[in-house]
N, C-alpha and C positions, 0 to 999 in steps of 0.2 A: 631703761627700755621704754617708761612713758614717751620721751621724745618720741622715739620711733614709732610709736604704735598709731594706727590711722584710728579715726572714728567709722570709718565705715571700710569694709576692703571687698570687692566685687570684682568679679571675672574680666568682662569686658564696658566702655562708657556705656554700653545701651542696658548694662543692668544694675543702671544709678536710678535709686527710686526717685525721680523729679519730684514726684506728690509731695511724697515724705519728707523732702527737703524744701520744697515751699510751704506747708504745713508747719514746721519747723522754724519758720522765719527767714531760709535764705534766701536772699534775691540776685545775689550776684555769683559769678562760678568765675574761677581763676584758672586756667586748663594749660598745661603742659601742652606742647606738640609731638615731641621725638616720644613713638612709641608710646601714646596714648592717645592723641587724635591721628594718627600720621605714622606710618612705620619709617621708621628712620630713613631707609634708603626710599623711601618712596615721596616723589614731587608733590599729590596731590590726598585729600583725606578722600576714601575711598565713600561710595554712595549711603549705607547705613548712617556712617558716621557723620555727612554732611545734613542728613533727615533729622539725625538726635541733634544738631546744634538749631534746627530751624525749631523743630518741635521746643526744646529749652524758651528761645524767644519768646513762641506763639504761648508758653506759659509765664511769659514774664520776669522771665532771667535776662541778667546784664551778663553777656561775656568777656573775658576779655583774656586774650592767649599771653601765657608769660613762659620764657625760656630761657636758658640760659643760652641757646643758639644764637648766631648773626643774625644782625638784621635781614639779612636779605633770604633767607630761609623762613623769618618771623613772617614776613613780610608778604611774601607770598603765599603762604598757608591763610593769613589772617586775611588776605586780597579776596583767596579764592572762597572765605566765609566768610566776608561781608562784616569780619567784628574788627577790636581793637586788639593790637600787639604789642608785646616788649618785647624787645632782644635783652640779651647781658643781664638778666635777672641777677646770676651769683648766687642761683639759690642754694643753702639755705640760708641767705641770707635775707632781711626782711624787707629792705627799703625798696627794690623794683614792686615787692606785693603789696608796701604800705602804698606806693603810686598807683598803682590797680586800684586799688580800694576807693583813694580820693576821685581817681577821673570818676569812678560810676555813684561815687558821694554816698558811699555804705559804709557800715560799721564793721568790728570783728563779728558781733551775732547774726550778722546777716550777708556773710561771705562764704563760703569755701571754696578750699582747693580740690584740685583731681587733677594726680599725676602717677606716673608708674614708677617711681622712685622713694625709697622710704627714706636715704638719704641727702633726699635735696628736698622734693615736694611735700615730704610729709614730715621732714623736720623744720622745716622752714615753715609751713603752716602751723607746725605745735608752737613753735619759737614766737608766732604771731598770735596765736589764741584764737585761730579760726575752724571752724570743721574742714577736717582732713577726709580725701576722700581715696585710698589707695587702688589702682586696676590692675590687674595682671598688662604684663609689656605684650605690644605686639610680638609676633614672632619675626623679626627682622634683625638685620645687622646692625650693629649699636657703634656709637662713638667708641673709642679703643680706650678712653679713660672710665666709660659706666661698661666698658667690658672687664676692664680690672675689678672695680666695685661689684660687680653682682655676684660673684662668690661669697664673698663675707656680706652683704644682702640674704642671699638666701640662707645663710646660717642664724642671721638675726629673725628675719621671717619662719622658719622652722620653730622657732621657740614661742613666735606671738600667733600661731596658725591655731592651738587648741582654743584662744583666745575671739576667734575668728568670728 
């Protein structure tokens, strides 16, 4: 269960304590798209969430979006917020996150992730030794392979919630 357990798990991106996370040492954030910047079916990040990735900057954070989506979905999301993208991450696994890390030239102590997946982003962040940062999903329509998954998600989450 350690794999899976985030270090921080919060409602929605806009109630990630930035402070607390630069306080802390982090300077770089690794951000899923699908249904944590971005509701899956939707083209564009909606205006709150394009304010919290300017404010992030205006406090000194590197971003940089990482997905397992196509490039051309990465691509655009990362166009329309002015940061850097991956496609084909393969999370959980490490090597698209360890290439996040070198472009913005950060360590494991001063990265995390934040995604709405406990089996991609917050496993793939434990596997890497970075603070994890888990969100509740949008409420939208999901890829039909993390609609398979979120049942047995939510049974694993159930168990790490008194933990919370």
């Amino acid at each position: 269960m350690k794999a899976l357990t985030p270090d921080l798990w919060v409602d929605t991106l806009q109630d990630i304590p930035l402070q607390q996370l630069k306080h802390k040492g982090i300077k770089g954030l690794l951000i899923d798209i699908d249904n944590t910047l971005v509701a899956w079916d939707a083209p564009e990040p909606a205006e709150p969430i394009r304010r919290w990735v300017r404010n992030a900057h205006r406090m000194g954070f590197q971003v940089v979006l990482v997905s397992n989506n196509k490039t051309g979905r990465v691509k655009t999301v990362s166009d329309f917020l002015n940061v850097h993208g991956m496609a084909g991450a393969k999370k959980p696994t490490t090597g698209v996150l360890k290439k996040a890390m070198r472009l913005m030239k950060l360590t494991r102590p001063e990265t995390a992730i934040i995604g709405d997946q406990i089996f991609t982003d917050v496993l793939g962040g434990n596997r890497l030794g970075i603070t994890t940062i888990l969100v509740t999903p949008m409420k939208s329509r999901e890829f039909w392979w993390t609609s398979l998954v979120r049942p047995v998600e939510r049974r694993v989450l159930r168990r790490l919630k008194p933990h919370r």
